[in-house]
C-alpha positions in Angstrom: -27.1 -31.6 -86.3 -29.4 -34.0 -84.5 -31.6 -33.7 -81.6 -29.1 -36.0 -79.2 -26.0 -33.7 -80.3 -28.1 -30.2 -80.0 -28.7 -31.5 -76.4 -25.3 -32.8 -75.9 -23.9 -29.6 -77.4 -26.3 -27.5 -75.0 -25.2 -29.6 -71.7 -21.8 -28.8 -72.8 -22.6 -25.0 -72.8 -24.0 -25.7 -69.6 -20.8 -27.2 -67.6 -18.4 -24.8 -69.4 -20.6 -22.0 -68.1 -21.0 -23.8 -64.5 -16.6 -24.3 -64.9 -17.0 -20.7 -65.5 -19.0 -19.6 -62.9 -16.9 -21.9 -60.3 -13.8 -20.1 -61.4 -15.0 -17.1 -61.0 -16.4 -17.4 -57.8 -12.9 -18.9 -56.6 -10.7 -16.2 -57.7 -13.4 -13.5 -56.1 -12.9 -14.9 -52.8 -10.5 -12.9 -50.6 -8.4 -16.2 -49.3 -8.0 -17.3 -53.0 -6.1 -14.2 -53.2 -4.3 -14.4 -50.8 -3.0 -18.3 -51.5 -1.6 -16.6 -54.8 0.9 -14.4 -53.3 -1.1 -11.0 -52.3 -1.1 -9.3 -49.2 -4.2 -7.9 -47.0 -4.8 -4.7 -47.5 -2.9 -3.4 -44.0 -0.3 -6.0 -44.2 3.5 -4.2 -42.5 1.6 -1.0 -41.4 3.6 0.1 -38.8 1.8 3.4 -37.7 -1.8 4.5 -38.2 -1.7 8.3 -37.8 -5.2 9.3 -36.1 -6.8 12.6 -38.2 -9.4 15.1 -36.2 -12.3 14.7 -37.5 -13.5 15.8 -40.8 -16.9 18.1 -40.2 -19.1 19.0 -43.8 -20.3 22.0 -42.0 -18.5 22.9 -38.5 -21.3 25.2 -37.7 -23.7 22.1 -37.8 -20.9 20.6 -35.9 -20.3 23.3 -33.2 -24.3 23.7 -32.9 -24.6 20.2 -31.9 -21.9 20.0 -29.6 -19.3 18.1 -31.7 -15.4 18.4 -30.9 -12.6 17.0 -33.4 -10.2 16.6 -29.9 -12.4 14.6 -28.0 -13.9 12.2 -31.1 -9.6 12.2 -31.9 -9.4 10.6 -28.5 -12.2 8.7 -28.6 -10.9 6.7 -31.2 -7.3 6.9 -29.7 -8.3 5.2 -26.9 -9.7 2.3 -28.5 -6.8 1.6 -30.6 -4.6 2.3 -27.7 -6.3 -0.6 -25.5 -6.2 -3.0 -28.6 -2.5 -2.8 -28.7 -2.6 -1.0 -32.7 0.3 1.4 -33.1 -1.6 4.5 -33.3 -0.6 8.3 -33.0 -2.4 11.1 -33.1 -1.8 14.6 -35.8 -0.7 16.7 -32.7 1.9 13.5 -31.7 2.8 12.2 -35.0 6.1 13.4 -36.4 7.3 13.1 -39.9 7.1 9.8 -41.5 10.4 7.5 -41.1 11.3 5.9 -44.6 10.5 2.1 -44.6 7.7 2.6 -41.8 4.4 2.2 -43.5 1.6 4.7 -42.5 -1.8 5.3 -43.0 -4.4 7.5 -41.9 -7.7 7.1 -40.3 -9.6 9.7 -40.5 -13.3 10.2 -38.8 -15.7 12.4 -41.4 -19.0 13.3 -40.0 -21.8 15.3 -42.0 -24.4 17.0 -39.5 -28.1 18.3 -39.9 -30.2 20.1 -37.4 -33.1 22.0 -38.6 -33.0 24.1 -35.9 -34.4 21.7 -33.9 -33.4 19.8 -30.2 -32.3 17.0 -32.7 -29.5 16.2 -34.6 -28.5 13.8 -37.2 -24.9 12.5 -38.6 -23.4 10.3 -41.4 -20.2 9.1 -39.6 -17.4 7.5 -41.1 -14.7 6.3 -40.5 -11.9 5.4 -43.8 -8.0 4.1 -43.5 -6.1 5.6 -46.0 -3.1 7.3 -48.2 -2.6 9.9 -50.5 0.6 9.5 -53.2 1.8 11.2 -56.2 2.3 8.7 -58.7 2.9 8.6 -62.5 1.2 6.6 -64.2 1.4 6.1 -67.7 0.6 7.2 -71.0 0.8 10.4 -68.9 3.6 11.2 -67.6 2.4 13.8 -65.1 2.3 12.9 -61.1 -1.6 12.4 -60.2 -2.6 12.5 -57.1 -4.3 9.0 -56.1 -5.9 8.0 -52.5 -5.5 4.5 -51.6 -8.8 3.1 -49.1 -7.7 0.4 -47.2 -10.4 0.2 -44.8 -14.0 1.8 -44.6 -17.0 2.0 -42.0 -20.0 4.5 -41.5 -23.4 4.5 -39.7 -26.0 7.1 -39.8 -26.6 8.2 -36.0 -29.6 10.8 -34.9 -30.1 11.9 -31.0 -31.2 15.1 -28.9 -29.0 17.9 -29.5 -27.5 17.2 -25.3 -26.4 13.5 -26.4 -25.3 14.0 -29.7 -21.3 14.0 -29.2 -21.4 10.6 -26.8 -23.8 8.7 -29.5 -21.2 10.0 -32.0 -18.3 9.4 -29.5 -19.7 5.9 -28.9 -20.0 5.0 -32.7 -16.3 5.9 -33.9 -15.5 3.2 -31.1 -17.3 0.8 -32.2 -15.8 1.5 -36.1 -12.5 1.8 -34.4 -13.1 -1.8 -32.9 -13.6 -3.2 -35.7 -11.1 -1.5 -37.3 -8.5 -2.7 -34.6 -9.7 -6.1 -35.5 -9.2 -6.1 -39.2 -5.8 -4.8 -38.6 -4.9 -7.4 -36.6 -5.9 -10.3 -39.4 -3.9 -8.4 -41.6 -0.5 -8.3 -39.9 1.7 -11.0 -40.7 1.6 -14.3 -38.2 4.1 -14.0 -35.1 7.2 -16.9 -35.2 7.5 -17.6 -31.8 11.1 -17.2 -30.9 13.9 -20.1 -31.8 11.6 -20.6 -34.9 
């Protein structure tokens, strides 16, 4: 092989891996997706079943003055005002068959060294839990679906702990409200 077809070979390489890297890059995006016949992730929920709050240790919890009813209705609210059909555990009743549901469900991990201070990983995940088969097995397994995740780490005195964490699952419930809303199919005005 000569030197002009070694190059010409080489800047071959080079587009197909550029063709490659475009075409990649395409398909990764989330609207590309989309075009090709998927759906986002919370498209037809119909209820979002608000869980109390998950606590790694509830003595941590209890010692810095967290409660799973008021962070419950923390979030509640906001969801409420953004017009997302949300219900809490103690208001939900069983699920209806062709009314898709998910949970979101507040998890916070608290330290306090004994201290004035404490400190929390919040988070806040949409998601389900099903029993599916799924082959070569064919035993159920137990698989969790994440549709939807946010978490901050928050730290205060021990007196203003529950608002700071109060006022974080809002904001997470915000922006939660909002991706739900991009997800739902677009309304056809009526006579349309």
């Amino acid at each position: 092989m000569n030197a002009w077809n070694a190059r010409s070979a080489m800047s071959g390489n080079k587009r197909s891996i550029l063709k490659n890297a475009a075409l990649a890059a395409l398909l990764l995006t989330p609207g590309f997706a989309h075009a090709q016949g998927s759906a986002p992730a919370m498209f037809g929920v119909k209820e979002v079943l608000i869980q109390y709050a998950r606590f790694s240790n509830p003595k941590t919890a209890d010692a810095c003055s967290l409660s799973r009813e008021d962070l419950a209705r923390a979030i509640d609210k906001v969801l409420t005002e953004n017009n997302i059909p949300a219900l809490t555990a103690t208001d939900a009743k069983p699920p209806m068959m062709g009314a898709a549901r998910i949970e979101l469900i507040p998890e916070l991990s608290t330290i306090n060294n004994g201290s004035l201070d404490c400190t929390s990983w919040v988070s806040l995940t949409a998601e389900t839990r099903n029993n599916l088969r799924i082959p070569p097995v064919d035993t159920p397994r137990s698989v969790t679906v994440t549709y939807w995740h946010q978490g901050a780490i928050i730290a205060s005195e021990h007196s203003g702990h529950e608002g700071l964490a109060e006022d974080i699952l809002k904001k997470m419930a915000l922006q939660f409200a909002q991706q739900y809303r991009l997800d739902q199919p677009p309304e056809v005005p009526p006579g349309q």
